[in-house]
TORROLUM-119849 format. One record per residue (C-alpha): residue number from 0; x, y, z; chain. Coordinates in Angstrom, 2 decimals. Example, Ala and Ser with C-alpha at 12.3 -4.5 7.8 and 13.67 -1.06 7.14 Angstrom:
2
+-----+---------+---------+---------+--------+
: num :    east :   north :      up : chaine :
+-----+---------+---------+---------+--------+
:   0 :   12.30 :   -4.50 :    7.80 :      A :
:   1 :   13.67 :   -1.06 :    7.14 :      A :
+-----+---------+---------+---------+--------+
//
This chain:
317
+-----+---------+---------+---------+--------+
: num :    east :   north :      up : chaine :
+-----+---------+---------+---------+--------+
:   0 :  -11.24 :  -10.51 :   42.85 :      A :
:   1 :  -11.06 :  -10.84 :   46.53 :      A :
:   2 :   -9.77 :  -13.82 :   48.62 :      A :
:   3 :  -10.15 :  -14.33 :   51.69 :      A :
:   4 :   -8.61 :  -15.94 :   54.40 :      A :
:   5 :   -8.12 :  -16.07 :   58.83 :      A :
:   6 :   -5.07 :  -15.83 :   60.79 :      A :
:   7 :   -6.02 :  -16.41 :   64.51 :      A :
:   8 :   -9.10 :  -14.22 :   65.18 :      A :
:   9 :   -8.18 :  -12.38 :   62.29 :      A :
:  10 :   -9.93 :  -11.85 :   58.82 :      A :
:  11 :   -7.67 :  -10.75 :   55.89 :      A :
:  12 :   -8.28 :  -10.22 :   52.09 :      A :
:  13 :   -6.01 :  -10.35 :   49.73 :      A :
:  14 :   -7.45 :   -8.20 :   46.41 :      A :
:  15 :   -6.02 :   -9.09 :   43.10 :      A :
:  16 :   -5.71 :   -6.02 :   41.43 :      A :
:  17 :   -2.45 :   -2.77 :   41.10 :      A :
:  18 :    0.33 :   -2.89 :   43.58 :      A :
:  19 :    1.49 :    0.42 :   45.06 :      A :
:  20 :    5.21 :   -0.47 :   44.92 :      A :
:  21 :    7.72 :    1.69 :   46.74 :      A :
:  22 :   11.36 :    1.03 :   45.77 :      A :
:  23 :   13.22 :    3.49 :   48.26 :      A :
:  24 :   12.43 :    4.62 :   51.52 :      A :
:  25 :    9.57 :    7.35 :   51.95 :      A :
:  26 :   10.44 :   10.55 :   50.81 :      A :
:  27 :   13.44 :    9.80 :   48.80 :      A :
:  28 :   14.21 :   10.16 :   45.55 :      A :
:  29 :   16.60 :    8.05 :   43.04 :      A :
:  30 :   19.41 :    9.55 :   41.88 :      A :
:  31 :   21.95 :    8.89 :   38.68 :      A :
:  32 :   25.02 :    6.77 :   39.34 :      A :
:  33 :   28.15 :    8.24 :   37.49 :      A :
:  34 :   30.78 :    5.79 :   38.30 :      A :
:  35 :   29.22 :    2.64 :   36.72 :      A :
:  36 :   26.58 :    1.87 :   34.59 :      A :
:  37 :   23.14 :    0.32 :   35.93 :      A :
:  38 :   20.00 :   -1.53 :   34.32 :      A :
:  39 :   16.73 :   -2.36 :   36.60 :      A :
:  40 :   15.89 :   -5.95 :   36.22 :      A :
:  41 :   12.67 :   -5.00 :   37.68 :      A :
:  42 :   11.18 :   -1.71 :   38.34 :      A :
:  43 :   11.04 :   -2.50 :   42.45 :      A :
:  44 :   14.23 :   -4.82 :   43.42 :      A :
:  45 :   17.34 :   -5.90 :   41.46 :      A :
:  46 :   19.66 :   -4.40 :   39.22 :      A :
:  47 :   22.62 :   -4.97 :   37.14 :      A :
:  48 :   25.88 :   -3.32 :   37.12 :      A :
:  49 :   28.55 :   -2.61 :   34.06 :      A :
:  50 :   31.75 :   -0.84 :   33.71 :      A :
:  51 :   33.07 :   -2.05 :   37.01 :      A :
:  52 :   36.11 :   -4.46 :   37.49 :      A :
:  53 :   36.28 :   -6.13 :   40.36 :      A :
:  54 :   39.96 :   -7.36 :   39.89 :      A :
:  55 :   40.59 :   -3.85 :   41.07 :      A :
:  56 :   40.66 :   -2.03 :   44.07 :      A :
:  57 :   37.14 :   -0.47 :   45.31 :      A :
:  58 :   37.87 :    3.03 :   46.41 :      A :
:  59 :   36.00 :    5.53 :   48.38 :      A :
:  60 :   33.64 :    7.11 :   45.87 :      A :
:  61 :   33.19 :    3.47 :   43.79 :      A :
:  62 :   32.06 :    2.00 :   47.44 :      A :
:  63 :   30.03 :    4.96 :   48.36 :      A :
:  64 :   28.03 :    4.39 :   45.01 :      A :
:  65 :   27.75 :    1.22 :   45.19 :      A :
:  66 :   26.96 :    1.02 :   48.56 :      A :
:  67 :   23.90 :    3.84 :   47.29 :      A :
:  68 :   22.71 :    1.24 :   44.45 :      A :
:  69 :   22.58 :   -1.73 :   46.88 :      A :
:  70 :   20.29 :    0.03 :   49.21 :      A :
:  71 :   18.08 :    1.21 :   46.72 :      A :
:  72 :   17.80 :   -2.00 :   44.52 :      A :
:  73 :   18.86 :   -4.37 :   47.51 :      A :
:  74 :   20.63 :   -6.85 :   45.32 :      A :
:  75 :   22.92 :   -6.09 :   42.50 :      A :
:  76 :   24.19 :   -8.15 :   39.71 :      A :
:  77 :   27.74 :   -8.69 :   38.13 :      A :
:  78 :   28.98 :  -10.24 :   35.20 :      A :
:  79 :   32.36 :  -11.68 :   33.43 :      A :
:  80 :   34.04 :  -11.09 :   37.00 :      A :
:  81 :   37.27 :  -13.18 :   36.83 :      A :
:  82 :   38.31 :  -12.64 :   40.21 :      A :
:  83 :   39.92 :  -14.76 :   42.76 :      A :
:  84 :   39.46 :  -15.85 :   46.04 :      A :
:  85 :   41.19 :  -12.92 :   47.69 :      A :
:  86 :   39.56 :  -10.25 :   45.37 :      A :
:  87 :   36.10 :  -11.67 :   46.24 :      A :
:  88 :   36.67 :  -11.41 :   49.99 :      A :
:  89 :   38.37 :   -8.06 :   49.74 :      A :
:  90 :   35.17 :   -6.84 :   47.72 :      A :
:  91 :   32.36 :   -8.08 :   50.64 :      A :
:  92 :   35.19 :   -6.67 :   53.43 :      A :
:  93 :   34.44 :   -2.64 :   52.15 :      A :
:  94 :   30.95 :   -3.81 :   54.15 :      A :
:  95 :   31.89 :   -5.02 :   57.29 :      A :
:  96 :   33.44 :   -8.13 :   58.98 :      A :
:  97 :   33.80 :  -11.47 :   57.34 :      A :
:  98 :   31.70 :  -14.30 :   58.60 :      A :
:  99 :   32.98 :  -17.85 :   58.92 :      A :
: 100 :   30.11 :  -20.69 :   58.45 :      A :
: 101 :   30.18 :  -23.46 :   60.69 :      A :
: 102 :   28.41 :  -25.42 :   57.57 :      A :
: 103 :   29.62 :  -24.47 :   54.11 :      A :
: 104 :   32.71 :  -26.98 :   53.26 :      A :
: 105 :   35.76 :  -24.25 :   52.81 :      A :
: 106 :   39.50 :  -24.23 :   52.29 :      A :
: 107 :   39.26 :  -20.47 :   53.00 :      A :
: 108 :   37.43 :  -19.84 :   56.44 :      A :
: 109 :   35.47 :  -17.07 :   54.91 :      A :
: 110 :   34.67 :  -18.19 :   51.97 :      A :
: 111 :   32.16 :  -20.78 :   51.77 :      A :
: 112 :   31.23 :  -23.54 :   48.92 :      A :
: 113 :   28.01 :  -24.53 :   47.74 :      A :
: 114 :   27.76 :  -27.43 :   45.76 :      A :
: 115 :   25.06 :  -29.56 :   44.21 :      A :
: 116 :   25.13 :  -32.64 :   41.55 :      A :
: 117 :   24.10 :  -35.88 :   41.27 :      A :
: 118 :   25.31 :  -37.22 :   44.59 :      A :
: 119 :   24.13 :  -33.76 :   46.13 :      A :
: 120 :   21.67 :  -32.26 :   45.01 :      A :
: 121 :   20.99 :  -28.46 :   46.18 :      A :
: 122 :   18.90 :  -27.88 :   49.16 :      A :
: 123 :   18.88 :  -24.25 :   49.15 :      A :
: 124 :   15.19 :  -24.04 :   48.19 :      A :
: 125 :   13.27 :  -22.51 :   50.50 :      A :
: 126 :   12.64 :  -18.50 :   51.35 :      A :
: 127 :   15.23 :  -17.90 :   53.58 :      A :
: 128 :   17.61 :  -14.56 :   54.63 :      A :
: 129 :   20.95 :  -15.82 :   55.62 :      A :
: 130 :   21.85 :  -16.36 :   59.36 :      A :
: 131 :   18.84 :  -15.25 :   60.99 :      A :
: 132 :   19.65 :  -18.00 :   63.35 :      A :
: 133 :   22.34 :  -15.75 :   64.11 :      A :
: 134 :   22.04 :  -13.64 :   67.64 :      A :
: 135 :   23.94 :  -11.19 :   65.03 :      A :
: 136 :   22.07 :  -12.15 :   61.37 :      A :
: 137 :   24.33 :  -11.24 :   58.33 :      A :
: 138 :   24.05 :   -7.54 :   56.71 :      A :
: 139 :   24.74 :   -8.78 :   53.29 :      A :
: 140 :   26.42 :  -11.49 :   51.25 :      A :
: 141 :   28.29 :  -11.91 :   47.76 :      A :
: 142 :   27.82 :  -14.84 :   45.98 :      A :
: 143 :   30.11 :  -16.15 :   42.89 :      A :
: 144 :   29.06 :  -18.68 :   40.03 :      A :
: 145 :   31.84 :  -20.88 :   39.09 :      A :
: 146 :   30.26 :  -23.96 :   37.76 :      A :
: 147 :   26.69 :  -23.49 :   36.06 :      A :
: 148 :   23.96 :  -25.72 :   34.48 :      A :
: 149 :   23.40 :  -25.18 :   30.84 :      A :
: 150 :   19.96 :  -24.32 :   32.07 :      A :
: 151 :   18.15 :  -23.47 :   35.56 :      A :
: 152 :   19.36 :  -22.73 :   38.93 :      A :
: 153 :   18.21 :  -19.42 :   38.86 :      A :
: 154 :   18.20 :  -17.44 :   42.32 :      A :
: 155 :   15.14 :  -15.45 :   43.66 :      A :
: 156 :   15.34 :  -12.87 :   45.52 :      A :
: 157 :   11.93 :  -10.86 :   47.15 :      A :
: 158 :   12.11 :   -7.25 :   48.80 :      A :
: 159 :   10.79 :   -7.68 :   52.53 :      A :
: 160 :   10.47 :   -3.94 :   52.66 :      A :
: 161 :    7.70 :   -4.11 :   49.86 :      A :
: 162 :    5.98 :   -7.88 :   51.59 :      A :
: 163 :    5.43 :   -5.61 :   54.65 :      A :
: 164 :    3.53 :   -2.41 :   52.89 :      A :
: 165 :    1.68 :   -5.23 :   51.28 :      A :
: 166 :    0.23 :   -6.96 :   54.52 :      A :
: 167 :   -3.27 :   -5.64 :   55.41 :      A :
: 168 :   -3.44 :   -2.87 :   57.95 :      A :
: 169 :   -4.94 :   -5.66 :   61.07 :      A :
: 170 :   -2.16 :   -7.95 :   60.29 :      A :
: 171 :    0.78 :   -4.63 :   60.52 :      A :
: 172 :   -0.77 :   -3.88 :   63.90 :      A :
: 173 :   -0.58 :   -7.42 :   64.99 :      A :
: 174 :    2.71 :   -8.06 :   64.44 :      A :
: 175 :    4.32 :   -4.68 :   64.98 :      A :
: 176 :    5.16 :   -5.89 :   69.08 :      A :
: 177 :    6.25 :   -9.61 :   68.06 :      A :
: 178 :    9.16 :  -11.36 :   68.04 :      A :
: 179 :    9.71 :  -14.92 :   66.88 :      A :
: 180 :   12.48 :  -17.60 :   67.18 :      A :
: 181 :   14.91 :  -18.88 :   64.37 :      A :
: 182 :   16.60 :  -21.95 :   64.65 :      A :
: 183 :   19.45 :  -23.58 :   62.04 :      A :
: 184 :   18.08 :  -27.17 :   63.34 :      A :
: 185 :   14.99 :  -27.82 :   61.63 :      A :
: 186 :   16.63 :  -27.14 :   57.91 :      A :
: 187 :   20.18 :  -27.10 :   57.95 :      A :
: 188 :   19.87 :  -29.76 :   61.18 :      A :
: 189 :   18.38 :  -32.03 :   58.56 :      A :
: 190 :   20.17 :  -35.06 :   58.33 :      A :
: 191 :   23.34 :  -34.39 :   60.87 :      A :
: 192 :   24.03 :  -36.87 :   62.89 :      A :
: 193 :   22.90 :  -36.81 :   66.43 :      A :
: 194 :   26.31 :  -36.14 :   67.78 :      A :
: 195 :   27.46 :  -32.99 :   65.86 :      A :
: 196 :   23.90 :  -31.96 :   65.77 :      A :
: 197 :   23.83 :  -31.38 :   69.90 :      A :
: 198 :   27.30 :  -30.03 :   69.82 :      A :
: 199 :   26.06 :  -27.13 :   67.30 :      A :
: 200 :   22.78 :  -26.49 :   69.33 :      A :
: 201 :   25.05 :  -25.66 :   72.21 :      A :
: 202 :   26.91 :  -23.48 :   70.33 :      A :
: 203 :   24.19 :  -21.64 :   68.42 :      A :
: 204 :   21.13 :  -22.22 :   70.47 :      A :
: 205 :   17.99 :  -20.74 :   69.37 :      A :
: 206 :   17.71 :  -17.18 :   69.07 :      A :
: 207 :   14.70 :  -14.39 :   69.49 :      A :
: 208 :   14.12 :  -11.70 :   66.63 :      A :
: 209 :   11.73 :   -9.13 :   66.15 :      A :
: 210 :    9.32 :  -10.28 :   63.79 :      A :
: 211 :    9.29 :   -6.40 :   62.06 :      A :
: 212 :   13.13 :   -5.35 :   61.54 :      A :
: 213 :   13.96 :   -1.26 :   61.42 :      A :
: 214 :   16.71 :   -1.37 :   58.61 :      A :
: 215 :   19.71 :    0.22 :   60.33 :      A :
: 216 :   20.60 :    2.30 :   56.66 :      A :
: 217 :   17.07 :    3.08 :   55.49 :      A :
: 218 :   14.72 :    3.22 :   58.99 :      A :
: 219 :   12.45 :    0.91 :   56.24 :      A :
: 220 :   10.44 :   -1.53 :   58.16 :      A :
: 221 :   11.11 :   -4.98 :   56.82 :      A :
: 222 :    8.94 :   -8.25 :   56.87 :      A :
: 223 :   11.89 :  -10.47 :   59.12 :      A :
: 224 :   10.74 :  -14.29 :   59.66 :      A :
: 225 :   11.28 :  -16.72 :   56.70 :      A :
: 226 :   10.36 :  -20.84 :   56.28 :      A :
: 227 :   14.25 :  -21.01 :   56.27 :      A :
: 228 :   14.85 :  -20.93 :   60.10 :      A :
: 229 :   11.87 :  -18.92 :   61.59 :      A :
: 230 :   10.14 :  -21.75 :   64.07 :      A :
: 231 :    7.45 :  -20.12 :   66.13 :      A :
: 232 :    6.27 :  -16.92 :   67.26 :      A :
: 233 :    7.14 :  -15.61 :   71.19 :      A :
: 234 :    4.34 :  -16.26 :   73.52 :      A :
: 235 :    1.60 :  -17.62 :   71.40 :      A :
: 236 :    0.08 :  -21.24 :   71.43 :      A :
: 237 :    1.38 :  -23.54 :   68.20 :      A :
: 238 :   -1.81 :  -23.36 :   66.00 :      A :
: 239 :   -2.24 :  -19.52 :   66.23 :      A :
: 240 :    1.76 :  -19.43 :   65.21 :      A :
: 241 :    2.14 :  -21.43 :   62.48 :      A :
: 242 :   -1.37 :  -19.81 :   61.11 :      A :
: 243 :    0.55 :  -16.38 :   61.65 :      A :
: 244 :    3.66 :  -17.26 :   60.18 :      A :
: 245 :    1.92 :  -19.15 :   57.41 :      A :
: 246 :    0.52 :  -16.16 :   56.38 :      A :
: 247 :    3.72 :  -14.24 :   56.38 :      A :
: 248 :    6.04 :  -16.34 :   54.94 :      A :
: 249 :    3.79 :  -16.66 :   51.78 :      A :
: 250 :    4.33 :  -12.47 :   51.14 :      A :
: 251 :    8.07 :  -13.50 :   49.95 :      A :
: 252 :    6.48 :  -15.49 :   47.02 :      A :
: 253 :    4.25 :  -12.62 :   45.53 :      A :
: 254 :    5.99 :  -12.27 :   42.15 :      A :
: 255 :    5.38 :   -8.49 :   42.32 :      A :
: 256 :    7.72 :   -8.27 :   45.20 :      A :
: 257 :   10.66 :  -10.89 :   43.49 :      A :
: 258 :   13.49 :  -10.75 :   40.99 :      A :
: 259 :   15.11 :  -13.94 :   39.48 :      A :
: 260 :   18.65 :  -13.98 :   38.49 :      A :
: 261 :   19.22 :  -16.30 :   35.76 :      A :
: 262 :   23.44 :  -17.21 :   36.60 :      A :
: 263 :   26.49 :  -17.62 :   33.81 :      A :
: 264 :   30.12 :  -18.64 :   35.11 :      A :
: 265 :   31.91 :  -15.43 :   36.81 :      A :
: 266 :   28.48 :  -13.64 :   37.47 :      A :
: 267 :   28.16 :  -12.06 :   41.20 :      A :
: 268 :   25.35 :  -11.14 :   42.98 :      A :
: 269 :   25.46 :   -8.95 :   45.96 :      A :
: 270 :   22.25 :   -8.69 :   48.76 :      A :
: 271 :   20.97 :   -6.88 :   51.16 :      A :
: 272 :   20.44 :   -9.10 :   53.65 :      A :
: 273 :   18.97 :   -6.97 :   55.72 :      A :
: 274 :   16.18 :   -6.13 :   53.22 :      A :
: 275 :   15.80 :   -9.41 :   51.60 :      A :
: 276 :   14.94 :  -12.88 :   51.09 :      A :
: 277 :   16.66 :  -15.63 :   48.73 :      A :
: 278 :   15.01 :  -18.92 :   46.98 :      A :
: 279 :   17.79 :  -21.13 :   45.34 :      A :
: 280 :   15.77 :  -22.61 :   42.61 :      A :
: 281 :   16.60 :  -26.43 :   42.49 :      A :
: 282 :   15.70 :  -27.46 :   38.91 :      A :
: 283 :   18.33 :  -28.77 :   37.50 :      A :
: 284 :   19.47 :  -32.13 :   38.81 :      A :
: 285 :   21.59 :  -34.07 :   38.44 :      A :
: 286 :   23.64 :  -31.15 :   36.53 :      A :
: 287 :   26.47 :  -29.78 :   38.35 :      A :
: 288 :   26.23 :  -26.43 :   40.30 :      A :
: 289 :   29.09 :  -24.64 :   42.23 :      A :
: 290 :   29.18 :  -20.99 :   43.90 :      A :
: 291 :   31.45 :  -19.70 :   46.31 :      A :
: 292 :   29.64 :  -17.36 :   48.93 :      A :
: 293 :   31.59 :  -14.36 :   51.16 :      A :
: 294 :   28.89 :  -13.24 :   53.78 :      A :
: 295 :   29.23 :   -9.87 :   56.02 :      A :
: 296 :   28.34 :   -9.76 :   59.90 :      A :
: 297 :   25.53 :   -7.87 :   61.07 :      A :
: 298 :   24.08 :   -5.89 :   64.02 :      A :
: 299 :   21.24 :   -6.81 :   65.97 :      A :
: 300 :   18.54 :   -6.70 :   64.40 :      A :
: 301 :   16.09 :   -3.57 :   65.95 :      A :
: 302 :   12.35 :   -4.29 :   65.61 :      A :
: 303 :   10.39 :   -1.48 :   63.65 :      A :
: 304 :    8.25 :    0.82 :   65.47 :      A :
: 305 :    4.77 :    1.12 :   64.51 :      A :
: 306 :    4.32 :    4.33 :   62.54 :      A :
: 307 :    3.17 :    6.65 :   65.07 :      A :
: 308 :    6.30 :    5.92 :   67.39 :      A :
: 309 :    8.70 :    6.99 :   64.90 :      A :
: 310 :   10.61 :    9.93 :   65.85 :      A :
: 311 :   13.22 :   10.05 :   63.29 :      A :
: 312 :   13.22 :    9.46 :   59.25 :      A :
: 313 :   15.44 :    7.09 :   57.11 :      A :
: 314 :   19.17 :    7.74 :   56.65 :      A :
: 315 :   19.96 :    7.30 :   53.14 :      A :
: 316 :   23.67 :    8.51 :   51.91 :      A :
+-----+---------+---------+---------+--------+
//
């Protein structure tokens, strides 16, 4: 079955049929993990990991595996980890530097809360990667259940790497010059009063990424605008943009492309940022939900060359 549809001048199909899905970078190959165990959720993004404590010192070779398993399966699951607050930021530190979020509620700078019940419910539905109105985004994040529903608030997550090798050839060479702005005003903005809302845009004013990301680690070419915080394409007129970004925002909900972590009380999940997207699932109001999220600075993002400018290959440890 083909459907078809325009974006701008353009005239895509999607065809319902087999997905070629590529889980690592182009000419790699997986290899066995020796230090922990490791189940696929899915055979393309998301796996779980046993026989590691995170009470306890990562060292060198632990990190270097795990740091291996998170770029090949971009998000990776924990379970039954007791830990406290400084364990949890000492585990997202072996990535990078801490960030501190001017609006997660916190006692500990670095380590944000998220919280949702009956006088608040969550609002964390919607495709989003985290920070992207950032001038630096975030490289990863790790995310602790502490008080879950007896059922729902799962937490999609969709591979950007595989939403780009699924666009149609036209709509790749379209985008593969573009950049786009992201903005924390028109979602997290919602509702602030008028005051601290103007003293924030000062502070973190719009900002202008490429709308095809190079991943630093993997030279993978990642799908990088989201409904989140992604407002409107550089240089071309509103309808054309929001018909463009339309189009692109929908690739994160392809369920080909998605895994969906179903949470218990001490689980951990640890993203790729850089590679992914995240969808909060809000379906259990007014039950009580509470996570406490480390996040890790990134670079600046680098916008991925179309293929026949690419000098170099990925850089996978």
């Amino acid at each position: 079955m083909d459907i078809h549809g325009t974006v701008g001048d353009l005239t895509v199909r999607h065809q319902a049929g087999p997905r070629a899905l590529r889980r690592l970078p182009e000419g790699e190959q997986s290899r066995p993990y020796e230090l922990f165990g490791i189940e696929p959720v899915t055979g393309l993004i998301g796996a779980e990991v046993s026989g590691v404590d995170l009470r306890e010192p990562v060292g060198p070779a632990l990190f270097a595996e795990l740091d291996r398993a998170l770029l090949e399966w971009k998000v990776l699951f924990f379970r039954d980890q007791h830990i406290t607050a400084g364990q949890h930021l000492d585990f997202a530190r072996r990535w990078g530097e801490l960030e501190v979020n001017p609006f997660f509620p916190h006692e500990v700078p670095e380590l944000g809360r998220i919280e949702a019940s009956a006088q608040t419910p969550g609002g964390q539905n919607v495709w989003h990667a985290d920070g992207t109105w950032r001038e630096k985004p975030l490289l990863g994040a790790v995310l602790r259940a502490v008080e879950v529903p007896e059922a729902g608030g799962d937490t999609c997550f969709a591979d950007m790497g595989a939403a780009y090798d699924g666009l149609p050839a036209e709509v790749k060479f379209r985008i593969h010059e573009l950049s786009a702005f992201h903005d924390f005003a028109p979602s997290i903005g919602l509702g602030m009063e008028a005051d601290k809302l103007a003293e924030l845009r000062v502070k973190y004013p719009a900002v202008e990424h490429p709308v095809v990301r190079c991943h630093p680690r993997t030279g993978r070419r990642t799908l990088f605008v989201n409904p989140g915080f992604t407002t409107h394409i550089t240089g071309m007129g509103a309808r054309e943009s929001e018909a463009l970004l339309g189009f692109l925002f929908h690739q994160a909900a392809v369920p080909e492309f998605q895994v969906r972590f179903r949470w218990e009380a001490d689980s951990i999940a640890l993203w790729d940022n850089q590679a992914t997207q995240h969808y909060a699932v809000n379906d259990y109001f007014p039950q009580h939900r509470l996570m406490e999220r480390v996040a890790i600075l990134d670079e600046h993002p680098r916008a991925g060359k179309w293929p026949a400018q690419e000098a170099g290959s990925a850089r996978f440890p």
